[in-house]
PQR file with spaces between the fields and no chain letter, atoms N, CA, C, O and H, PARSE charges and radii, in Angstrom:
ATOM       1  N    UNK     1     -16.290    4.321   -7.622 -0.4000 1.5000
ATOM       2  CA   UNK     1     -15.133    4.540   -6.799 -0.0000 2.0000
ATOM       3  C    UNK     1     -14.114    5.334   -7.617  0.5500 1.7000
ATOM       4  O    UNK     1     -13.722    4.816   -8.663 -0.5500 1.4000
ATOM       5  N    UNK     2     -13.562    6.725   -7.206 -0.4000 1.5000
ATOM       6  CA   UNK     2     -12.749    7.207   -7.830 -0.0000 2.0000
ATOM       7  C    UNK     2     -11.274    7.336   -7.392  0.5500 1.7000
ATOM       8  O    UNK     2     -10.479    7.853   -8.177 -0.5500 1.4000
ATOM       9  H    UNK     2     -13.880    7.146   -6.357  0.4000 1.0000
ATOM      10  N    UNK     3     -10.971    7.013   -6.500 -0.4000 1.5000
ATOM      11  CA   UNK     3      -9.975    6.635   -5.851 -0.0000 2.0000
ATOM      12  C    UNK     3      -9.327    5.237   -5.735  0.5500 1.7000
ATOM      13  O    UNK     3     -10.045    4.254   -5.912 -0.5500 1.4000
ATOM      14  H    UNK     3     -11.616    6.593   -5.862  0.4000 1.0000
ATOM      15  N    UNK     4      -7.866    5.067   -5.417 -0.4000 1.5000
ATOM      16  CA   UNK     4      -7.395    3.792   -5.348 -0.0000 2.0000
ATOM      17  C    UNK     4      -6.724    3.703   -3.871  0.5500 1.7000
ATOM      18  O    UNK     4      -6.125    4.774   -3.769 -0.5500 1.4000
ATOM      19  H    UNK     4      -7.282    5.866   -5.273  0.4000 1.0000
ATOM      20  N    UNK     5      -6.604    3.262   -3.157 -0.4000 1.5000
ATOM      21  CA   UNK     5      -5.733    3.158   -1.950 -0.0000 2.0000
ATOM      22  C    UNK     5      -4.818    2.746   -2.489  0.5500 1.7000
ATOM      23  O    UNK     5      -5.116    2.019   -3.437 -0.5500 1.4000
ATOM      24  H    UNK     5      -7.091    2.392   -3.240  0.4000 1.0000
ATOM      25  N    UNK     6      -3.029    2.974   -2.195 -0.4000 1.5000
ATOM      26  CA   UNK     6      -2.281    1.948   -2.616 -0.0000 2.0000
ATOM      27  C    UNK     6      -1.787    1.824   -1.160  0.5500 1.7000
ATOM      28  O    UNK     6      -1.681    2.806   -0.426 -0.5500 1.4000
ATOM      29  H    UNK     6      -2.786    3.564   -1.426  0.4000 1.0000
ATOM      30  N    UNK     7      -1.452    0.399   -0.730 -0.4000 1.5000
ATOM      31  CA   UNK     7      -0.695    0.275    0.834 -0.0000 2.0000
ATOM      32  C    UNK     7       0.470   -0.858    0.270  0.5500 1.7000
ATOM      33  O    UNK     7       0.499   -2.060    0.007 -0.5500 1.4000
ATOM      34  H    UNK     7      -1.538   -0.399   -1.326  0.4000 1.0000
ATOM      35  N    UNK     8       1.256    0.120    0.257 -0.4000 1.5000
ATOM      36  CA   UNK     8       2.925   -1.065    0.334 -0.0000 2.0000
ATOM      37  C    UNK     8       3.363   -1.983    1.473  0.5500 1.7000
ATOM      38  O    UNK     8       3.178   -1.474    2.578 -0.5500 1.4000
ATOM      39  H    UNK     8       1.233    1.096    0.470  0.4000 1.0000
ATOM      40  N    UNK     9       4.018   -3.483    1.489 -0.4000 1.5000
ATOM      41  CA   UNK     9       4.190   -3.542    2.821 -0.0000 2.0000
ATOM      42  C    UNK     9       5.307   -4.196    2.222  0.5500 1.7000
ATOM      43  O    UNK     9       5.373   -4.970    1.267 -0.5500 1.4000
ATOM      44  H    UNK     9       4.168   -3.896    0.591  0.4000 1.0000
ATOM      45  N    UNK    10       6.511   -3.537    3.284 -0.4000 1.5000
ATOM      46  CA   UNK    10       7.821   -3.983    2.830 -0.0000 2.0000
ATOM      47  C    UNK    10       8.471   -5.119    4.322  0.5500 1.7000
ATOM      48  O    UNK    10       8.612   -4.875    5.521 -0.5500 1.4000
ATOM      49  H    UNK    10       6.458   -2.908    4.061  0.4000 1.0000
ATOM      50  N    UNK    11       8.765   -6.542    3.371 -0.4000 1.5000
ATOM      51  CA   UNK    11       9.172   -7.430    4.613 -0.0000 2.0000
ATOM      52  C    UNK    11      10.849   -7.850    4.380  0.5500 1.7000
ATOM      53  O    UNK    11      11.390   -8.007    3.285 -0.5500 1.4000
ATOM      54  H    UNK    11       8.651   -6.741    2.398  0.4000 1.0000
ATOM      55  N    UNK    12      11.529   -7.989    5.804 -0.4000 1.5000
ATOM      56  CA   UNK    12      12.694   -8.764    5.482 -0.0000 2.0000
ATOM      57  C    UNK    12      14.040   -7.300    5.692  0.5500 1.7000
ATOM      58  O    UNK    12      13.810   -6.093    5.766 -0.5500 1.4000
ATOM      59  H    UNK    12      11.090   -7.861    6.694  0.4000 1.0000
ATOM      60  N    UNK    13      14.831   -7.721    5.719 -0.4000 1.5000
ATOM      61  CA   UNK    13      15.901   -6.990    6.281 -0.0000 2.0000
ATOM      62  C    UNK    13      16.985   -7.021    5.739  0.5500 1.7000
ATOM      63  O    UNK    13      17.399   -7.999    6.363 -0.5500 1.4000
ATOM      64  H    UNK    13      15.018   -8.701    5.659  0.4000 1.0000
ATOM      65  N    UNK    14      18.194   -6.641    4.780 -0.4000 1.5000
ATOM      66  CA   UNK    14      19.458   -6.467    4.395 -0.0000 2.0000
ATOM      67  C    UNK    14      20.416   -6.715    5.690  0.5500 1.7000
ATOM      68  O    UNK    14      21.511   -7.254    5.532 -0.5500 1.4000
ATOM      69  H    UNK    14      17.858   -5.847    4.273  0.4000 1.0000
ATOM      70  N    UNK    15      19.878   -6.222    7.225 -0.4000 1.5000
ATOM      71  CA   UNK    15      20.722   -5.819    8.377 -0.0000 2.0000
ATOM      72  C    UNK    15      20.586   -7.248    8.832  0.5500 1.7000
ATOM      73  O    UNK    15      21.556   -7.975    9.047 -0.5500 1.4000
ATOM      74  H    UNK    15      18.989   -5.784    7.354  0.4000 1.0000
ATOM      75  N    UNK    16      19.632   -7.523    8.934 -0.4000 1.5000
ATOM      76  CA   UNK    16      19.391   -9.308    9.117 -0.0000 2.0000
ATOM      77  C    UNK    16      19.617  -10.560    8.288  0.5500 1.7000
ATOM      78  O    UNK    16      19.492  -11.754    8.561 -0.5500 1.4000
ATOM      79  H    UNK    16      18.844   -6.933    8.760  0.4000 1.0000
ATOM      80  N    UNK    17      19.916  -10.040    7.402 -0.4000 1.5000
ATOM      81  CA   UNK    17      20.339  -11.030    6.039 -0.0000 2.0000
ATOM      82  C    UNK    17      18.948  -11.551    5.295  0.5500 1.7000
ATOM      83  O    UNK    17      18.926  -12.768    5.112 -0.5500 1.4000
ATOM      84  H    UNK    17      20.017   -9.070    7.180  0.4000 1.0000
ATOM      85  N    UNK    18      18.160  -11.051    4.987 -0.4000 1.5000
ATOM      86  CA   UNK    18      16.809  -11.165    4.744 -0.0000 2.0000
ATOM      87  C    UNK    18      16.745  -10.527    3.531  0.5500 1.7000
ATOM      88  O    UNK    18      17.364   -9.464    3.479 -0.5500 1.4000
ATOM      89  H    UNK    18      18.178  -10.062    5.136  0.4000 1.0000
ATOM      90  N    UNK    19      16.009  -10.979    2.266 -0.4000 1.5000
ATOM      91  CA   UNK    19      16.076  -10.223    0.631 -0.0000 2.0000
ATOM      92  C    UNK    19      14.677   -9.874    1.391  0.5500 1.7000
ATOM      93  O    UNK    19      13.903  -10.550    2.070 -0.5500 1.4000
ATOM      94  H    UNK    19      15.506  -11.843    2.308  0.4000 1.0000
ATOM      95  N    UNK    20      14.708   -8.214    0.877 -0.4000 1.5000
ATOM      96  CA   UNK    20      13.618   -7.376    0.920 -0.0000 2.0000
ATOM      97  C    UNK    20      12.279   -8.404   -0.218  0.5500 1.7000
ATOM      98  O    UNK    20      12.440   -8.639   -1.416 -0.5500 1.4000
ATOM      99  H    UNK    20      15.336   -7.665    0.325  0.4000 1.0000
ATOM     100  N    UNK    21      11.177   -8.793    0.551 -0.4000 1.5000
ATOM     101  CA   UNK    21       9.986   -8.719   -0.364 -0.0000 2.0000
ATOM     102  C    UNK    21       9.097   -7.431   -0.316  0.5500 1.7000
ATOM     103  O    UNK    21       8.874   -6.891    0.768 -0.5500 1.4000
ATOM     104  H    UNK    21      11.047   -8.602    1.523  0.4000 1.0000
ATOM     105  N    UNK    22       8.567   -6.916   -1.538 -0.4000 1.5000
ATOM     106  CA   UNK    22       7.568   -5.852   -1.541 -0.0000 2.0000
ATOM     107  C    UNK    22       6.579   -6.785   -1.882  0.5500 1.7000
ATOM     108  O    UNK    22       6.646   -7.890   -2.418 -0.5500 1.4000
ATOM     109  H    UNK    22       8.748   -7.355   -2.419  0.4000 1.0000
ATOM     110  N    UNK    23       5.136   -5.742   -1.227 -0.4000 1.5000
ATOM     111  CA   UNK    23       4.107   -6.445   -2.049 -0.0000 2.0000
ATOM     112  C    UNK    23       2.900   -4.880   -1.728  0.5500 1.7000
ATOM     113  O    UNK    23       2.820   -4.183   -0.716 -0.5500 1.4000
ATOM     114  H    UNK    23       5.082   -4.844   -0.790  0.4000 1.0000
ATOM     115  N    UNK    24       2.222   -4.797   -2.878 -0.4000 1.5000
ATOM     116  CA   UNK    24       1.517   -3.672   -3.127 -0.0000 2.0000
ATOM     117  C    UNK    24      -0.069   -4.106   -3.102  0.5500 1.7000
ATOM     118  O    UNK    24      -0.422   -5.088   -3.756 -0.5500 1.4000
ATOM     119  H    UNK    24       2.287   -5.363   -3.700  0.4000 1.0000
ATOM     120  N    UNK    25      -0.935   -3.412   -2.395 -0.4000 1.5000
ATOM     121  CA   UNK    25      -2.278   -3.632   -2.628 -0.0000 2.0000
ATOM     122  C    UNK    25      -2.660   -2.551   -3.466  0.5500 1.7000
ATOM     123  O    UNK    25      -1.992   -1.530   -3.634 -0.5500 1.4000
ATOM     124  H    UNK    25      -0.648   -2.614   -1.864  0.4000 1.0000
ATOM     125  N    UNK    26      -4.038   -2.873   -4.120 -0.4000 1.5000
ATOM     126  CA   UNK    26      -4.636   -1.332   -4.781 -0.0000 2.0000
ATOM     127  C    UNK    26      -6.687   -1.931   -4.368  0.5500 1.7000
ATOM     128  O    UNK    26      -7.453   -2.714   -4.929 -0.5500 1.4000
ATOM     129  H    UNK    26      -4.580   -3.702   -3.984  0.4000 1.0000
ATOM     130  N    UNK    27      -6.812   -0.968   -3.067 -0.4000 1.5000
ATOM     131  CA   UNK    27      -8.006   -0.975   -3.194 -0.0000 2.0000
ATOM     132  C    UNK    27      -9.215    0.036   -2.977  0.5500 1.7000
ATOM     133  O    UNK    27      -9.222    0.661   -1.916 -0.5500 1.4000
ATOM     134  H    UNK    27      -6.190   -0.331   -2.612  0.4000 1.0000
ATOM     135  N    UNK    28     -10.198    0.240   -3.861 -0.4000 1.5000
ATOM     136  CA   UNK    28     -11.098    1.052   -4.354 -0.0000 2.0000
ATOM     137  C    UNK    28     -11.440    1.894   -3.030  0.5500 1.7000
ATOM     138  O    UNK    28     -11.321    1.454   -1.887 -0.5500 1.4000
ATOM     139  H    UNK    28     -10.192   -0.268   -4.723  0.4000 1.0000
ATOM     140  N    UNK    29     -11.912    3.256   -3.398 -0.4000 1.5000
ATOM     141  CA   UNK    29     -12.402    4.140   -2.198 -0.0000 2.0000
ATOM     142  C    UNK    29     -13.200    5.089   -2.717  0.5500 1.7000
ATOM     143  O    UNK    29     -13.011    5.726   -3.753 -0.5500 1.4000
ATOM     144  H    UNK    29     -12.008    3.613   -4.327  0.4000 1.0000
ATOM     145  N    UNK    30     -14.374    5.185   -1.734 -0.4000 1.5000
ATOM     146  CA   UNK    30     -15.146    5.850   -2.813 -0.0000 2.0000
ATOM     147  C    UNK    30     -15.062    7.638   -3.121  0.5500 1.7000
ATOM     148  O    UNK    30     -15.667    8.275   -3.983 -0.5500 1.4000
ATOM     149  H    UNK    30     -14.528    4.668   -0.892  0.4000 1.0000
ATOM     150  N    UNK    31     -14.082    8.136   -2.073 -0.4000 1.5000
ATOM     151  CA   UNK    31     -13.719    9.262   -2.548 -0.0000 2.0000
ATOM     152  C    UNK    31     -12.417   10.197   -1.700  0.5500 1.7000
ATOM     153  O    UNK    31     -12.313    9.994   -0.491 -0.5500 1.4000
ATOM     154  H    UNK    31     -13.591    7.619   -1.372  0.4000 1.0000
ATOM     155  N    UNK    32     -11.658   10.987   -2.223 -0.4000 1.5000
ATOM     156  CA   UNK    32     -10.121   10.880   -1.457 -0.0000 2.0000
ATOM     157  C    UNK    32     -10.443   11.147    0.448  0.5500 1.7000
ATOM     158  O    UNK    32      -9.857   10.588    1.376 -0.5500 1.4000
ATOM     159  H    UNK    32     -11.742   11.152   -3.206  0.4000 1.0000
ATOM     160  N    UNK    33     -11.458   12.085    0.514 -0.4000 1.5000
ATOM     161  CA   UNK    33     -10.947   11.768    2.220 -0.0000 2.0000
ATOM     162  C    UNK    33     -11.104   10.754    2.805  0.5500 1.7000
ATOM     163  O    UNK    33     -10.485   10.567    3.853 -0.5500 1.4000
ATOM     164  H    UNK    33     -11.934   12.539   -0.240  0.4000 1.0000
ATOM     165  N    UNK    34     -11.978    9.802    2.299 -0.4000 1.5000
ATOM     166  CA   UNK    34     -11.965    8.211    2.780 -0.0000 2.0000
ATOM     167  C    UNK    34     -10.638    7.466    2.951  0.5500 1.7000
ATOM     168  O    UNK    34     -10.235    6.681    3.809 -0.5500 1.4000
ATOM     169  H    UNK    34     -12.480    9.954    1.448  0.4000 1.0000
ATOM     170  N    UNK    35      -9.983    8.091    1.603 -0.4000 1.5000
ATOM     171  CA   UNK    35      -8.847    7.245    1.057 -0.0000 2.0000
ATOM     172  C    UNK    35      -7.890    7.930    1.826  0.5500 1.7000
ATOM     173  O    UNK    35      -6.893    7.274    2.128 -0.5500 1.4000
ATOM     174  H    UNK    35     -10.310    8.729    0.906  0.4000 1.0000
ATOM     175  N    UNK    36      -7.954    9.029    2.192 -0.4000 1.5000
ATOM     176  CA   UNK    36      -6.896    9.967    2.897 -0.0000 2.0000
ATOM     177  C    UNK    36      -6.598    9.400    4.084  0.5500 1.7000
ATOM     178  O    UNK    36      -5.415    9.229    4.377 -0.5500 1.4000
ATOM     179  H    UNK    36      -8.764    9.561    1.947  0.4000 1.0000
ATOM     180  N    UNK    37      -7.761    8.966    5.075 -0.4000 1.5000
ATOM     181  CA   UNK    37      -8.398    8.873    6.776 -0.0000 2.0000
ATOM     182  C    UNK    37      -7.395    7.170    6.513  0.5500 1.7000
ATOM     183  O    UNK    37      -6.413    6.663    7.056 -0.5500 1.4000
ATOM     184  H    UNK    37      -8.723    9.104    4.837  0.4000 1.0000
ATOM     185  N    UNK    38      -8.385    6.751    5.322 -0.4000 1.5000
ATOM     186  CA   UNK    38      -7.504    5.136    5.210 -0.0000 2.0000
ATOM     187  C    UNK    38      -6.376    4.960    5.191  0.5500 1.7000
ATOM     188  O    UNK    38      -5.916    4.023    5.843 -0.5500 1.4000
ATOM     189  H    UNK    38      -9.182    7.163    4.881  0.4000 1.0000
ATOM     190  N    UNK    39      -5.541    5.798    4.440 -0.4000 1.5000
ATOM     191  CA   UNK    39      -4.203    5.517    4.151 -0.0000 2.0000
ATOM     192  C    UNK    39      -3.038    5.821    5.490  0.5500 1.7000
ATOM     193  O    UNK    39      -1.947    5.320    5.762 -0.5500 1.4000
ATOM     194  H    UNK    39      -5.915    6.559    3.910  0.4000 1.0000
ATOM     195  N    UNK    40      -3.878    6.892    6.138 -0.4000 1.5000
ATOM     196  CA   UNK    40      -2.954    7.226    7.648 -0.0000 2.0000
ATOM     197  C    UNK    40      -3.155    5.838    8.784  0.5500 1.7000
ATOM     198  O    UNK    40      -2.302    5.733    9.666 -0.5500 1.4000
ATOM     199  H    UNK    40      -4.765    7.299    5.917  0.4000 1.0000
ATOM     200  N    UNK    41      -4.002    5.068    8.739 -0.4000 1.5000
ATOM     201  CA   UNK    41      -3.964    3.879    9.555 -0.0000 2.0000
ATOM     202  C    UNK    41      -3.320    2.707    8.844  0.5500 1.7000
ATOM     203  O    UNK    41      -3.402    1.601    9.378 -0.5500 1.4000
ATOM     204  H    UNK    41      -4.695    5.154    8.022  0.4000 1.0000
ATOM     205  N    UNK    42      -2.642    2.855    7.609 -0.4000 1.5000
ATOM     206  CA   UNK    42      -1.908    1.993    7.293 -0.0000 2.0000
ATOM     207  C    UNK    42      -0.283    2.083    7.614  0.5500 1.7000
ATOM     208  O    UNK    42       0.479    1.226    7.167 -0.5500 1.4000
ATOM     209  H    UNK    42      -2.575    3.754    7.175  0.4000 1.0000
ATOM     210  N    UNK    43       0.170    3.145    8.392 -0.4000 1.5000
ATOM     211  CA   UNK    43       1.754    4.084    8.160 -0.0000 2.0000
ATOM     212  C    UNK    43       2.497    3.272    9.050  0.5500 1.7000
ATOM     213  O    UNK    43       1.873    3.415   10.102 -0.5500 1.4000
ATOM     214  H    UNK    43      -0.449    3.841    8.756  0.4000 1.0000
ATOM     215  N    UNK    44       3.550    2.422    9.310 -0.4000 1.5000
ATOM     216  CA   UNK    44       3.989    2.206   10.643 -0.0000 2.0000
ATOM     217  C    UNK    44       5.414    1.348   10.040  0.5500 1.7000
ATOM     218  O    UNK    44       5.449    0.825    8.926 -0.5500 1.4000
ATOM     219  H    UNK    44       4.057    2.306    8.456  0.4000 1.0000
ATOM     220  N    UNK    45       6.657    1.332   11.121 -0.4000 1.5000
ATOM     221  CA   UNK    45       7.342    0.447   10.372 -0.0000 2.0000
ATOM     222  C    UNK    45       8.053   -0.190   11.833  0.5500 1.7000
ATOM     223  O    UNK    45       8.020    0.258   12.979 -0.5500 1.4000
ATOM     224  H    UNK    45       6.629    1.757   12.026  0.4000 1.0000
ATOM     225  N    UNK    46       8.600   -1.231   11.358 -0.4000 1.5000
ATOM     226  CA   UNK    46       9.173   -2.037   12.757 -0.0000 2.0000
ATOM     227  C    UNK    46      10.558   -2.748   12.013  0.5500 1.7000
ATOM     228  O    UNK    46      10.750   -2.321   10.875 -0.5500 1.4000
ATOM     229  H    UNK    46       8.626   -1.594   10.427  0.4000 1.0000
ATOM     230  N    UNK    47      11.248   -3.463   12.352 -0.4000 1.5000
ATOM     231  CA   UNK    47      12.954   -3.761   12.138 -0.0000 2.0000
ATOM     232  C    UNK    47      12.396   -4.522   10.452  0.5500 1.7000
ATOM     233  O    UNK    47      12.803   -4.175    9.344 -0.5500 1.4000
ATOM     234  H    UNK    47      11.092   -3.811   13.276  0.4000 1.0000
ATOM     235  N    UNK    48      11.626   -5.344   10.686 -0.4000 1.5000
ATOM     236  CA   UNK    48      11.225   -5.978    9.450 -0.0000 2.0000
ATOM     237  C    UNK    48      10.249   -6.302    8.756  0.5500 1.7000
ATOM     238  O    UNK    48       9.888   -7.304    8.140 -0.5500 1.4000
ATOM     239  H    UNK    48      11.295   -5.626   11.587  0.4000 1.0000
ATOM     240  N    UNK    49       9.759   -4.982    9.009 -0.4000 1.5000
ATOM     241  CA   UNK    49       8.665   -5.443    8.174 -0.0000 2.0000
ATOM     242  C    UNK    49       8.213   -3.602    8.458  0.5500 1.7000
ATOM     243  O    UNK    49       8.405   -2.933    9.473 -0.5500 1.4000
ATOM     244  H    UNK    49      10.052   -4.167    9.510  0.4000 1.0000
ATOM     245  N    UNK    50       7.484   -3.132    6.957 -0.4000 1.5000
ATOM     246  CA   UNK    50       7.150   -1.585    6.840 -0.0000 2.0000
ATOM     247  C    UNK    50       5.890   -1.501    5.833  0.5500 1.7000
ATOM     248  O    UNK    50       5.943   -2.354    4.947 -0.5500 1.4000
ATOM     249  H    UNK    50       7.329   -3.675    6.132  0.4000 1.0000
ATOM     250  N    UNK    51       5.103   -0.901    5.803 -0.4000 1.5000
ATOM     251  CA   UNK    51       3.849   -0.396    5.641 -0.0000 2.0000
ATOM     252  C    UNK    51       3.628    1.181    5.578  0.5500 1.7000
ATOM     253  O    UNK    51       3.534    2.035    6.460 -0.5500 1.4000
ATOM     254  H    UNK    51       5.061   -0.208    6.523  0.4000 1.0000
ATOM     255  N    UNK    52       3.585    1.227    4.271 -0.4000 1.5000
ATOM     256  CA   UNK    52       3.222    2.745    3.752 -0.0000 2.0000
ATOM     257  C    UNK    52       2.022    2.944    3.296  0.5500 1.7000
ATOM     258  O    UNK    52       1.342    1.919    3.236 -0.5500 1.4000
ATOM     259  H    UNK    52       3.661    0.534    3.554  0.4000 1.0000
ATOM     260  N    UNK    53       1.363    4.219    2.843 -0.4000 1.5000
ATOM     261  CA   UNK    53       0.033    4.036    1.758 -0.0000 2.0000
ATOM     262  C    UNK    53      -0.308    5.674    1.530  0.5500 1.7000
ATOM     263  O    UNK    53      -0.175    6.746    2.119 -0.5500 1.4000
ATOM     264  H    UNK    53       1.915    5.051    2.892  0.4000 1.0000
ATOM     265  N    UNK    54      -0.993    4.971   -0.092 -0.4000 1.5000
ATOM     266  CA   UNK    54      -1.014    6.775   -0.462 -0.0000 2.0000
ATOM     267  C    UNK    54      -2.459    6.641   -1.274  0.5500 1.7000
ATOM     268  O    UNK    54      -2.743    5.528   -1.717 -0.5500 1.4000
ATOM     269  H    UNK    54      -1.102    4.100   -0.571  0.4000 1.0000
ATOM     270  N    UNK    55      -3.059    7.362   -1.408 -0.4000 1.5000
ATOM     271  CA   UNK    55      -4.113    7.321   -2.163 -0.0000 2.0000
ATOM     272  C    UNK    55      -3.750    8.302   -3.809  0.5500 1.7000
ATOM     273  O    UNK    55      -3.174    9.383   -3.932 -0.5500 1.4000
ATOM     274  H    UNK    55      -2.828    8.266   -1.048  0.4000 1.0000
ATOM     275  N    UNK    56      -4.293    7.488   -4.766 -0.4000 1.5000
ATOM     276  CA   UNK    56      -4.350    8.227   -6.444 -0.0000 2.0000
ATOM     277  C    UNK    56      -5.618    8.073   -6.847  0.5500 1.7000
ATOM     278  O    UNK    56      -6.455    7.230   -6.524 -0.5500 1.4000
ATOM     279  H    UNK    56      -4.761    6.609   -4.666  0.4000 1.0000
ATOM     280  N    UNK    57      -5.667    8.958   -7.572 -0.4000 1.5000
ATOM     281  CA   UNK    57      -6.957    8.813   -8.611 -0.0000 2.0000
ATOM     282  C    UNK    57      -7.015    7.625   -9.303  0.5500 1.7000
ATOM     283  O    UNK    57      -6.058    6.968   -9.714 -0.5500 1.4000
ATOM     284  H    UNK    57      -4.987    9.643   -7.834  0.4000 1.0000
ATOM     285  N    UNK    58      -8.466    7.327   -9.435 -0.4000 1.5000
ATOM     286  CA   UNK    58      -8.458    5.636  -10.358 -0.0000 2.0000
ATOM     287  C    UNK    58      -8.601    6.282  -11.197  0.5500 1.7000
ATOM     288  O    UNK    58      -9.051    7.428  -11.223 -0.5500 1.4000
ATOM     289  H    UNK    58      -9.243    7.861   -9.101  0.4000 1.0000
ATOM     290  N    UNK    59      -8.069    5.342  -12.382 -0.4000 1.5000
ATOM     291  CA   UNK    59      -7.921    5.193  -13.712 -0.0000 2.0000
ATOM     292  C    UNK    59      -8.664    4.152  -14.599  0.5500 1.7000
ATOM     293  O    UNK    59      -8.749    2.933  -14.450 -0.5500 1.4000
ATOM     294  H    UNK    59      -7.703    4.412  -12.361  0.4000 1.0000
ATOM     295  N    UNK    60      -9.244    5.064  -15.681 -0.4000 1.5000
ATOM     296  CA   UNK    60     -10.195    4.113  -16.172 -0.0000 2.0000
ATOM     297  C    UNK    60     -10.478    2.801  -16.276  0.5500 1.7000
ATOM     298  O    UNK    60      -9.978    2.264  -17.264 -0.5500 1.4000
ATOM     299  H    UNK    60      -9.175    6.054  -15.802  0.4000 1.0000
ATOM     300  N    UNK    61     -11.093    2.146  -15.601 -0.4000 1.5000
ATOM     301  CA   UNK    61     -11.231    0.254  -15.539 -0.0000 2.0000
ATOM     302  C    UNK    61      -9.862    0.180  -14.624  0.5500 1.7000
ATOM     303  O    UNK    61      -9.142   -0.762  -14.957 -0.5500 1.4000
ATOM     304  H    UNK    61     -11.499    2.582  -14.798  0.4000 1.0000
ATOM     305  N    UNK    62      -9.641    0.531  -14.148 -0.4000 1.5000
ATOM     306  CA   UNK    62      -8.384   -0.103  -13.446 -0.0000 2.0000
ATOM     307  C    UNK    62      -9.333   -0.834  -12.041  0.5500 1.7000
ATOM     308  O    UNK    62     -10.369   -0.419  -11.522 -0.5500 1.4000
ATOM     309  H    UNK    62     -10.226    1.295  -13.878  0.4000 1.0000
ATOM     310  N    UNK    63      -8.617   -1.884  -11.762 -0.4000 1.5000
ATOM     311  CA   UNK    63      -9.148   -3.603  -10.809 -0.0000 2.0000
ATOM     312  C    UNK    63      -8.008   -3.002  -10.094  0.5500 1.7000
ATOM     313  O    UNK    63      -6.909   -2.490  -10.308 -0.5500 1.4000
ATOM     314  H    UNK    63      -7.775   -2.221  -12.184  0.4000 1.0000
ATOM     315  N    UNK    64      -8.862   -3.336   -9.078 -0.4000 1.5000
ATOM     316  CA   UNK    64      -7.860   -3.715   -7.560 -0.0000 2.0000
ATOM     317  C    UNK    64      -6.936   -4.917   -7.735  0.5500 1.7000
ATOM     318  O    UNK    64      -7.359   -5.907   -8.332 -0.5500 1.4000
ATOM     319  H    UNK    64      -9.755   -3.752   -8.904  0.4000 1.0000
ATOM     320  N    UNK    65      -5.468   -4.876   -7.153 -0.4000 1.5000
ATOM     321  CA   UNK    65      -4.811   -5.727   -7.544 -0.0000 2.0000
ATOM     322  C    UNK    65      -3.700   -5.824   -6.084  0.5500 1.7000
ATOM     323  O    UNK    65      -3.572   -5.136   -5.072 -0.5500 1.4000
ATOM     324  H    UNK    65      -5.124   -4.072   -6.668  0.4000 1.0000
ATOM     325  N    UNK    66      -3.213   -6.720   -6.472 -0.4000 1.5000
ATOM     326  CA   UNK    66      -2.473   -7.452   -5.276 -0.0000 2.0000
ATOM     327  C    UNK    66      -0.635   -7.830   -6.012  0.5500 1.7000
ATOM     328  O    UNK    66      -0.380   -8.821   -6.695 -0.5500 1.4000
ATOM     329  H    UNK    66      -3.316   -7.279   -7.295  0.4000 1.0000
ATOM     330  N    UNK    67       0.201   -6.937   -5.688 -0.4000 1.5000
ATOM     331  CA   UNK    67       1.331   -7.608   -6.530 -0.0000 2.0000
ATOM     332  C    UNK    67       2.481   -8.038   -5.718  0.5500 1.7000
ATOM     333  O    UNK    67       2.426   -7.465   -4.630 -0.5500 1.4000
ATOM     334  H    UNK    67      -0.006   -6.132   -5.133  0.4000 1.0000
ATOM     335  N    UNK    68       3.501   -8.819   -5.810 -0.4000 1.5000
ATOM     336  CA   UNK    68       4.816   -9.455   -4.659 -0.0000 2.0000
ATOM     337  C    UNK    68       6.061   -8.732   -5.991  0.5500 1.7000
ATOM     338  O    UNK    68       6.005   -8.841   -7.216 -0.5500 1.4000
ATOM     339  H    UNK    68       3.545   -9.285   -6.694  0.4000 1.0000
ATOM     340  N    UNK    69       6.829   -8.199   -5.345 -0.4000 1.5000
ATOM     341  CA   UNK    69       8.073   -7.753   -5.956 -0.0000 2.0000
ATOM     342  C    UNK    69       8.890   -8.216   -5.010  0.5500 1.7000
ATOM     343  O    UNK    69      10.106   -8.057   -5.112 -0.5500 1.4000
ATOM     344  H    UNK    69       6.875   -8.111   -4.350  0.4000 1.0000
């Protein structure tokens, strides 16, 4: 797999009194137009809650990972 998906999903609202949580996925693809086609069905945003995604090149040994900011 030479590709990484990354899909952000941002929850919670400042306008609503809500502390923004982020949380980031990173998962494997086996090559960018996969990751390209993938990342456009992740795009959408609504009052609270948002979902982005971009595809990068993987990096050596780099693991799919799951993070909360």
């Amino acid at each position: 797999m030479k590709f990484m998906l990354i899909i952000i999903i941002t929850m919670g609202s400042p306008v609503i009194g809500d502390k923004q949580k982020t949380f980031e996925l990173q998962i494997p693809q086996e090559n960018k137009e996969t990751c390209e086609k993938s990342a456009k069905t992740f795009k959408f945003s609504l009052p609270v809650i948002s979902m982005d995604a971009r595809c990068e090149s993987r990096k050596n040994n780099q693991e799919p990972t799951m993070q909360l900011t």
